[in-house]
N, C-alpha and C positions, 0 to 999 in steps of 0.2 A: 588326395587323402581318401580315406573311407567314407563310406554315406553312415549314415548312425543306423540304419538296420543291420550294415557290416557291423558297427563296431558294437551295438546290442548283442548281436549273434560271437561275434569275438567274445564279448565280456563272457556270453551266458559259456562259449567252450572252453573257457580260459577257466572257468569254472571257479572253485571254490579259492580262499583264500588257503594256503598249503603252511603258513608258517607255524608253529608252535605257540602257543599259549605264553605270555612276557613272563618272566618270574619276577613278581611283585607278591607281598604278604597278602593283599587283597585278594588275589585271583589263586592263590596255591592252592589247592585242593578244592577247587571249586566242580561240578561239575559241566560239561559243557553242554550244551545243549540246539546250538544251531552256527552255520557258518555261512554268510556270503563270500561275495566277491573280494571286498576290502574289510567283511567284519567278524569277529567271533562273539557269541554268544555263550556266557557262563551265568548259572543259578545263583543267585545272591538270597541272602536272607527275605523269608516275608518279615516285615513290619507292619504292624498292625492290620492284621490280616491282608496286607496286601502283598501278591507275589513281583519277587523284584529281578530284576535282570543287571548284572554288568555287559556292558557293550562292550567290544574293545575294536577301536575305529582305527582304520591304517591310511584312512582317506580323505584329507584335508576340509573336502567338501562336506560327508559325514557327520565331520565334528564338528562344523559350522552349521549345521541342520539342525543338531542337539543341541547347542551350545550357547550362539549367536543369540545376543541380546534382540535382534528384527527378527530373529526364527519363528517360522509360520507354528503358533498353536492352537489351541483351543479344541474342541470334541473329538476330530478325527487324526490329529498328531499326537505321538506320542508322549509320554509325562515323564517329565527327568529329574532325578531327586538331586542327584550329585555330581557334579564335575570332577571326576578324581585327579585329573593332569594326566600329564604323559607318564609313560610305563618303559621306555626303551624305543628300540627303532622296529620298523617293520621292515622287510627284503624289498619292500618297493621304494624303501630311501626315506619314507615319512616316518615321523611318530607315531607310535602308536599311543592312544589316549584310551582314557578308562570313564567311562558315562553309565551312572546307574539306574535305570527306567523303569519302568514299571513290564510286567512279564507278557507279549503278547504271544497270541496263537494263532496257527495256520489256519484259514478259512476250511469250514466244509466242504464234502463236493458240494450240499443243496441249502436252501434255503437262502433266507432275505438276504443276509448282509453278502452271502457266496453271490450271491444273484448281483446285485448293486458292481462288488466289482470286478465280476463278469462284465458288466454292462460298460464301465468303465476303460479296463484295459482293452475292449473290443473296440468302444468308441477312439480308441486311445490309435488304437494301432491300423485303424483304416484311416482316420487322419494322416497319418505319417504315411500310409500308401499313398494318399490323396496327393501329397507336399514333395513327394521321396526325391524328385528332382534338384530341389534344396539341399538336401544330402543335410549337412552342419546342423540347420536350422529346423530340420523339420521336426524332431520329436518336440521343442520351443513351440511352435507355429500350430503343430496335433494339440501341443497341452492347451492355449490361448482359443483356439476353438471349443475345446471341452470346457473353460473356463467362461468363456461370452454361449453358449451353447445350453439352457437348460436343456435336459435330455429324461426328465422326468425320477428324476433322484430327489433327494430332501435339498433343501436350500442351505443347511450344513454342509455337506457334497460338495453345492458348488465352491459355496465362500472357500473351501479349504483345498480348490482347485486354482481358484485367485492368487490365493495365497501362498500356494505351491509356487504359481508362474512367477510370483513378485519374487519371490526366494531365489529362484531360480536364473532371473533376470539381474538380480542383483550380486548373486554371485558368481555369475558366468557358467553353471550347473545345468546336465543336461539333463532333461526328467526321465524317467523309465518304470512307464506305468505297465508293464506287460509284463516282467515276471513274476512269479506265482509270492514270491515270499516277499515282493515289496508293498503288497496289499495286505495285511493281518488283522486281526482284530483283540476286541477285549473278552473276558469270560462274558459279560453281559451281552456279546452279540454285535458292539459296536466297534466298525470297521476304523482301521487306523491304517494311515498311509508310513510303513516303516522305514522305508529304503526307498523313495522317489526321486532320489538322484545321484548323480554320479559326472566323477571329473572331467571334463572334453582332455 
């Protein structure tokens, strides 16, 4: 099989998810606004002053990171108002599901919170240099370092690096702290882990 730096660098050239937006009354005229690997991002209503996101997840793991009543929360994951259910199928044979979030944003290039997870995805991915022999296991093995590893971040940071690994151990999820749009934040500056894993 692949080492997981193949199959990180696979996912990242396999690039975006290509399918069309579900036709659901929710998501119709929505604007879109961001797309991963397995996910689309559309504008949802602010309520009460807060800006809101539909997700729409094609990646069984995804929606168990939203979803899942043990999903890691609290300061650095993100905030999910509503589980909408499924929407149809996605071209990779799953469901696709509709999760309504709160709106995050792309890091800057500079300051604190860009810096942290700079600091992060860099610790992230010399790890996985360290292990690369492992191939399967090593991005697991990189995140459980970072996780037992203060590395001089808040103690928020870590806990929700723990909590990543439990998430990730219990649902057999592979982490992927290295690319750019799985690291975001809130308007206040505070970094949230958006897309930290994905399906083996």
């Amino acid at each position: 099989g692949k080492t997981h730096m193949e199959q990180i660098m696979a996912q990242t050239q396999e690039g975006l998810i290509s399918d069309a937006v579900p036709d659901h009354p929710l998501l119709n005229g929505r604007q879109e606004i961001g797309r991963g690997e397995s996910t689309i991002v559309l504008l949802a209503d602010t309520v009460d002053g807060q800006e809101r996101g539909y997700k729409v997840l094609s990646s069984p793991t995804d929606y168990a990171y939203y979803t899942a009543p043990d999903r890691p929360t609290g300061r650095h994951f993100p905030t999910v108002f509503a589980d909408h259910g499924p929407v149809g199928r996605s071209s990779r044979g799953y469901p696709f599901y509709v999760v309504e979030v709160e709106r995050l944003y792309p890091l800057p290039g500079s300051g604190e919170t860009a810096d942290v997870a700079t600091k992060i995805s860099t610790a992230y991915f010399d790890a996985c240099m360290m292990w690369r022999n492992l191939a399967q296991d090593m991005g697991r093995i990189a995140l459980h370092h970072l996780a037992v590893t203060p590395m001089g971040w808040a103690d928020t940071v870590q806990q929700s690096l723990q909590a990543l690994e439990t998430f990730s151990d219990e649902y057999g999820a592979l982490p992927d702290l290295i690319k750019a749009d799985n690291l975001m934040m809130r308007k206040d500056g505070t970094l949230v882990f958006s897309d930290p894993v994905f399906m083996e």
